[in-house]
Structures are given as structure tokens and as C-alpha cells.
N, C-alpha and C positions, 0 to 999 in steps of 0.2 A: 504494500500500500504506500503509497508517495505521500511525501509529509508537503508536497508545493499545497497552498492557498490555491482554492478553486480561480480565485481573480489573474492566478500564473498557469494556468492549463488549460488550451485550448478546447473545444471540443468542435470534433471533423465526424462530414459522415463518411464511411469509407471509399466513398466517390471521389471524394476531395481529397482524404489523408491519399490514394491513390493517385490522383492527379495531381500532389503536390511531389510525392515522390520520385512518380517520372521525370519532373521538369528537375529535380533535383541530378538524381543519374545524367539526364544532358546534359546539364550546367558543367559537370564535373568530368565526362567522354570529353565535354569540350574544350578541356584546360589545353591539353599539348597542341588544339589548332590555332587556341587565342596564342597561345605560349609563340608559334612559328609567325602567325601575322605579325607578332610586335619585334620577333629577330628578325625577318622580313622587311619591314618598316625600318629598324633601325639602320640597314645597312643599304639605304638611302640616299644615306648621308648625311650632315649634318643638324643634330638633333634639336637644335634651336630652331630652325627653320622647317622643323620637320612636322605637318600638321597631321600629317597619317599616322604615325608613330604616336604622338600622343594623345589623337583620337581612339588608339587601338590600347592605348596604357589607361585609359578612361573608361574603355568597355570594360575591359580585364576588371577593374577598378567593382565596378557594378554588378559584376558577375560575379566576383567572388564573395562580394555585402549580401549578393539574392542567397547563395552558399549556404552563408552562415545562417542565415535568418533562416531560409527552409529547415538544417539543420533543426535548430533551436526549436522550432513551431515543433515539428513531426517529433523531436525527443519527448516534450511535453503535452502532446496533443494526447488526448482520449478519444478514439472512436467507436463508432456505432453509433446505434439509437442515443436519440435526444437523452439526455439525464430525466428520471421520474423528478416532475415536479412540485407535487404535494401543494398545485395552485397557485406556486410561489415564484415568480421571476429571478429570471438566471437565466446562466448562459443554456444555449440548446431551448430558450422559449423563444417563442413569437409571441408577444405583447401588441395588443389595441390597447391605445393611450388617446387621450384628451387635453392636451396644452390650454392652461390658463386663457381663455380670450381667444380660440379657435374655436369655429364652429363644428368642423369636420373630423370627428375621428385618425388615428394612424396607427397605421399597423408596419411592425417591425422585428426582425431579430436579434434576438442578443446575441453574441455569437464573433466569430473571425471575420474579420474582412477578406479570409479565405472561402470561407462559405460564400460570399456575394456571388460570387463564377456559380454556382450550383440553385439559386434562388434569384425571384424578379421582385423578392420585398429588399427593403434599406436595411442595411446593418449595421447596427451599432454594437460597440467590442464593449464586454464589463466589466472593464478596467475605463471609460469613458465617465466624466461626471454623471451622464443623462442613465447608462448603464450600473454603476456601483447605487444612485438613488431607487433603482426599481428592484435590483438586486435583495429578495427576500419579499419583496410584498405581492397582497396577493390583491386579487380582484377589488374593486370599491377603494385602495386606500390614495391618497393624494399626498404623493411628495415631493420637495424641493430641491433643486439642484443649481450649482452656482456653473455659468456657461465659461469658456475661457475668456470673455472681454468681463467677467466681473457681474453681470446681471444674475439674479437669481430668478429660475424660472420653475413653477409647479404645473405640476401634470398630473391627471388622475390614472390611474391604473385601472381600465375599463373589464379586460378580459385577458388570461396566462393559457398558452394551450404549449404541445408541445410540437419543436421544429420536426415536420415528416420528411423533409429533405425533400 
């Protein structure tokens, strides 16, 4: 059993934890071709002036950041089925919420912005302010959360079901 805080563990459905994986395996087949583009590049000639070269040390750059981050997601991800929710918001829910002074309903998941590829609702992660506030409540109750410009904005918690993928 993992001692991580549910707010440090992803949870994927196996579509996802699968489709993160593969991009992972590419990413890393494709170390020795980024590796030859930038020898390649280098020898050029002159690396000040050389805009392909460091175009290709840029890629490299961003390729190995996506790396590590897939790494990290997929070591701490949980998959399968949504988490049992016992009605209560968290990660693996889709929540209908009512924003203070909106008329219209929103429906959402709590969840990865890895999930977003696999679903056509908005995701917010619960580690997010609007996420860590619903985090535990259940249907009916209305709570506040402080936006990143400093506004505090409350939202009712309408309906908890769980994400079907």
C-alpha cells in the first residue's frame, strides 16, 4: 500500500495509463535519433551561428522534460475503475457544480489533464484550488475556493457520480 497523499496519485483509466506508456517507449527509441540530429547539426559548423543545432538541442530539451514527467505520472498513477466514491468528490469523479452568480450548471472531472485525451468534459486536477475545495464533499454542500488572481469564488456541489471513462 503507498503511503503518497491521494492529492500525489494520479488516477488513469487503463486507456490512458496505456496510451501514456507508449508515447513514453517513443520518446525514449527516440533518444539515439534526436542524439545523431544534434551530432549532425553540430558539425555544420559553427555553433553560434548554428540555428538547426540549437533548434535540435531544444527538442532534445523537451523531450527528455515529457521523459521524466510520463515517468513520474505512470510510477504514481492508479489504474482502473474510477475510485468508489461514497458521494464524495475526488479524483476519478465527475462533479455538476453551480458557480456563485451563474445560471447554468457545469459538469466536470476531477482527475489528470491526462484523462482530457480520453473525455469531451473539462478537467480539473485535485491538486487545483477549485479541485482540493470539492475534494470530500458531497452533493448539496457549497464551498469556497481562492482563484490564483486572489478572488474567492463559491460553488455549490450539485451532483458526485463516478468517471466511466
Amino acid at each position: 500500500m503507498s503511503s503518497t497523499p491521494d492529492t500525489q496519485v494520479t488516477w488513469l483509466t487503463q486507456d490512458a495509463f496505456d496510451r501514456l506508456s507508449r508515447e513514453l517507449d517513443e520518446l525514449v527509441a527516440n533518444r539515439p535519433a534526436m542524439a545523431q540530429e544534434i551530432n549532425d547539426r553540430r558539425e555544420e559548423g559553427d555553433l553560434k551561428e548554428n540555428g538547426g543545432y540549437h533548434a535540435a538541442r531544444e527538442e532534445q530539451g523537451k523531450q527528455e522534460g515529457r521523459i521524466m514527467q510520463l515517468q513520474q505520472l505512470l510510477r504514481s498513477a492508479k489504474v482502473g475503475e474510477a475510485p468508489s466514491t461514497n458521494g464524495k468528490a475526488g479524483p476519478g469523479t465527475v462533479v455538476t457544480v453551480q458557480f456563485d452568480g451563474d445560471d447554468e450548471p457545469e459538469k466536470f472531472l476531477i482527475g489528470s489533464r491526462e484523462e482530457a485525451e480520453t473525455t469531451d468534459l473539462q478537467v480539473y486536477s485535485a491538486a487545483s484550488p477549485l479541485g482540493q475545495a470539492l475534494t470530500g464533499a458531497g452533493a448539496g454542500a457549497t464551498v469556497s475556493y481562492e482563484t490564483p488572481n486572489g478572488k474567492t469564488l463559491k460553488v455549490k456541489l450539485l451532483k458526485v457520480e463516478p468517471f466511466a471513462g
